[in-house]
C-alpha positions in Angstrom: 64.5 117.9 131.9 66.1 116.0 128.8 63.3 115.3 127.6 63.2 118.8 126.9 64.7 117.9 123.8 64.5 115.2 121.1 66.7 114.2 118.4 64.5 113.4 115.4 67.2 112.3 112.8 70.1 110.2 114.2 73.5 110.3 112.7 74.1 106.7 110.9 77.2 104.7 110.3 78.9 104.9 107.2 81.9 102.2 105.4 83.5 104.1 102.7 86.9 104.5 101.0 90.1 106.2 102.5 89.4 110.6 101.0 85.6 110.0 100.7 84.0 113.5 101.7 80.4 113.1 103.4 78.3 114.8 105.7 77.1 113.3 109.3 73.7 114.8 110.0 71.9 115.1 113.5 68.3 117.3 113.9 66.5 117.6 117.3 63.4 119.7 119.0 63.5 121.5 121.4 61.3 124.2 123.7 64.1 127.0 123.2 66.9 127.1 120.6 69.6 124.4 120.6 73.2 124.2 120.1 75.1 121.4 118.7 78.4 119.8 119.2 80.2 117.2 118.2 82.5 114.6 119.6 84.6 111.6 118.2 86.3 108.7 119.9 89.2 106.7 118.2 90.7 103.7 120.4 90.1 104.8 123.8 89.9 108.7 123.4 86.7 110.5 123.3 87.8 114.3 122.4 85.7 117.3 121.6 85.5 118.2 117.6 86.6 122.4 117.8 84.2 124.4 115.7 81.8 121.1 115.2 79.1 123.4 116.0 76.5 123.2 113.3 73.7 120.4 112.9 75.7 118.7 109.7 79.1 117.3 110.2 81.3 117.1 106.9 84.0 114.4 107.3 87.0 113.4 104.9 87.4 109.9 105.6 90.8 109.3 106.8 90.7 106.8 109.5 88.0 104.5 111.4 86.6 106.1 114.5 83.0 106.5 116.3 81.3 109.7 116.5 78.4 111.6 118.5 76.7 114.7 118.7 75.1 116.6 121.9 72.3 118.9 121.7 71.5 121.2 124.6 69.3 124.1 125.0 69.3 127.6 126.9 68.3 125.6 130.1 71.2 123.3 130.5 69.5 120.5 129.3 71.4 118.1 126.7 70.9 115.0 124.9 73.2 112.9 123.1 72.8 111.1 119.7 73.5 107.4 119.0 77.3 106.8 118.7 78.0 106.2 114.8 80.8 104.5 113.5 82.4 105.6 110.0 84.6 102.7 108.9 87.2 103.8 106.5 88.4 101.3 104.1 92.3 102.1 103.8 92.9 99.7 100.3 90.1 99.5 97.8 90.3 97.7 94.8 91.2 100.5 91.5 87.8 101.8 90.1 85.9 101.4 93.0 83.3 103.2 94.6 82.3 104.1 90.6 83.0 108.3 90.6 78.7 108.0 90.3 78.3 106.2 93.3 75.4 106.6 95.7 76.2 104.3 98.5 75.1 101.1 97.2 76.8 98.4 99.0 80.3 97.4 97.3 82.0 94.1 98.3 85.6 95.0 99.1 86.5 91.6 101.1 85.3 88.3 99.9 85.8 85.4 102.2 88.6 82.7 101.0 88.1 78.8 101.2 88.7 76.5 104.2 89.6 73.3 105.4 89.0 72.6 108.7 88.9 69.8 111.1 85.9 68.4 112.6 85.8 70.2 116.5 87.8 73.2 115.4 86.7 76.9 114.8 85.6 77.8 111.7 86.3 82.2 110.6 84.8 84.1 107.1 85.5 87.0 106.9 84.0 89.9 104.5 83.5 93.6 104.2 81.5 96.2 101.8 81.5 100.0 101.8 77.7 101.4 102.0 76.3 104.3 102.9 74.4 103.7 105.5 76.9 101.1 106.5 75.2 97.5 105.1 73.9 95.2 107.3 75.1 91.6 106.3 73.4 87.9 106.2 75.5 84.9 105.4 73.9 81.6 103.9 75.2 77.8 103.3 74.0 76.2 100.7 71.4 78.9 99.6 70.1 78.5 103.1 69.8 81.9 105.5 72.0 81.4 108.5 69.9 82.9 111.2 72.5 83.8 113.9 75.2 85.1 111.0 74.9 88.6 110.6 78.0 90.4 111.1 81.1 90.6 108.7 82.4 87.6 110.7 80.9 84.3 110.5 82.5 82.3 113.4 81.4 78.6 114.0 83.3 77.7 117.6 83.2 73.3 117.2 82.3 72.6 113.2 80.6 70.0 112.8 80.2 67.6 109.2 77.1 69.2 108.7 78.9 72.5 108.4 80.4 71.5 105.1 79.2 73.3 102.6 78.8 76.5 99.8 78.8 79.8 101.7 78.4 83.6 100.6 77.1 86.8 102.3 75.0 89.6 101.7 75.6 92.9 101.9 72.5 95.5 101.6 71.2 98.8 102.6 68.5 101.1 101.6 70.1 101.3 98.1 70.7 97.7 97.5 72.5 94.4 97.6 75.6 93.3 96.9 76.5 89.1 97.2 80.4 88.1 98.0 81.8 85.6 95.9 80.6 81.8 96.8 83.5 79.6 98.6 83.2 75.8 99.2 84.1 75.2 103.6 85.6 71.3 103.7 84.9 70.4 107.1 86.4 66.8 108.0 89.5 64.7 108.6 92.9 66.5 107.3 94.9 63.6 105.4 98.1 63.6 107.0 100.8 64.7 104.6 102.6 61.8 103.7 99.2 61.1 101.8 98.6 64.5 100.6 102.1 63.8 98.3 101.1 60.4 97.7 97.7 61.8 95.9 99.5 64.9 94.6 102.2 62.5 92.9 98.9 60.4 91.5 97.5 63.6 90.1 100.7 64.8 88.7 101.5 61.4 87.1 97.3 61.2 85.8 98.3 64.4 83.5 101.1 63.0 81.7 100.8 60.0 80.1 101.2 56.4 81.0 100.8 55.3 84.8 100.6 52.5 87.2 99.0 52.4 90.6 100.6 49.3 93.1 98.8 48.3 96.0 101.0 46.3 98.2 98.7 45.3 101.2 100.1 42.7 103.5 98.1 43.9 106.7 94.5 42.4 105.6 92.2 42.3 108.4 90.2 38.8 107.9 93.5 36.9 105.7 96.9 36.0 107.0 99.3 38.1 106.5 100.9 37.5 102.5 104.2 36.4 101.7 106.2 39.5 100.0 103.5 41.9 98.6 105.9 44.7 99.7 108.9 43.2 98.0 106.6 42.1 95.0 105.5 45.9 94.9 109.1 47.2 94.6 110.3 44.6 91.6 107.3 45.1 89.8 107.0 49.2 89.7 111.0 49.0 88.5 110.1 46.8 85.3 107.4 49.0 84.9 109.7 51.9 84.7 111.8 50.4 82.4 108.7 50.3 80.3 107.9 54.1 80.6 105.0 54.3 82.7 104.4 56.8 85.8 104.5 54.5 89.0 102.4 55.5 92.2 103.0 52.9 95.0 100.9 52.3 97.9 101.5 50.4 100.6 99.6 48.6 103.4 
């Protein structure tokens, strides 16, 4: 019977720098004496570790797979352990982990600003090395996001209301670690004849003298004006001539 046997310490998952040496540990009980092996699967193929005999696994982090161990006894029965996942981080930022470090989540992916339309999806990404692997909580607006707790936070339709300040939490048994804090716009994208037209006003804003024309001739409860347009063109090249910045805007 398999219940012959019990594992009493599962292997956990691990997130730690390319060349980072650890050991994987699996203990179990059992009515005779038990033999261990181990087995890892990367992509699709799950292959036998030779000579990954012993209870304690050491590992050289070179590359992001899953890993198991089975424990059987005299009798034919086995067992296996949870399947563990050691996620190796390939480019880490210089100086991290610390030489002293005792897995203590570090962030190594903080998630970037975004503009979004209202309707469409809305991705953040992080990441932290941790050993065990850190769980993750994100929050808007100091608020705890109840369904976001994976390294992805994925919105399908934003909404307004998603608007906001977002960052993520990283922890494990050793502590926490916050991401950087990164404003989400969520809203109408100005089309980009008026992103230049507010650029150019910003530009002009920093250096020196400036004039902002309105020529509106479509007014929605006036008829329409004689020349605003034409008034708008003589009256920015006079103000040129005088040395000020002109932004024009019309209708």
């Amino acid at each position: 019977l398999s219940t012959a046997i019990a594992i009493t310490e599962q292997p956990v998952s691990v997130s730690v720098p390319v060349g980072y040496s650890f050991m994987l540990r699996c203990r179990a009980q059992g009515r005779t004496s038990l033999q261990y092996q181990w087995f890892c699967q990367y992509q699709s193929d799950c292959r036998l570790i030779p000579g990954a005999t012993n209870q304690d696994l050491p590992i050289i982090a070179e590359q992001t797979q899953l890993y198991t161990c089975r424990v059987n006894d005299l009798h034919r029965n086995a067992v296996f352990s949870n399947w563990v996942k050691v996620e190796v981080h390939q480019c880490v930022a210089r100086g991290l982990p610390p030489r002293l470090w005792r897995g203590e989540p570090v962030v190594v992916l903080n998630p970037s600003e975004q503009r979004v339309e209202v309707g469409q999806p809305l991705q953040l990404q992080c990441a932290a090395m941790g050993v065990p692997a850190p769980s993750y909580q994100w929050y808007r607006n100091g608020n705890l996001l109840e369904q976001q707790k994976r390294k992805k936070l994925w919105i399908t339709h934003t909404k307004v209301s998603d608007s906001g300040t977002y960052l993520c939490c990283a922890s494990n048994s050793h502590g926490e670690h916050w991401t950087n804090a990164v404003d989400v716009h969520i809203g109408e994208i100005l089309p980009p004849a008026e992103h230049l037209q507010l650029f150019h006003l910003v530009f002009v804003l920093a250096t020196g003298k400036i004039a902002l024309l309105v020529g509106n001739n479509r007014y929605q409860h006036h008829p329409n004006l004689m020349a605003p347009v034409r008034d708008v063109f003589e009256l920015s090249r006079l103000l040129e001539h005088l040395g000020f910045q002109v932004v024009s805007l019309l209708d």
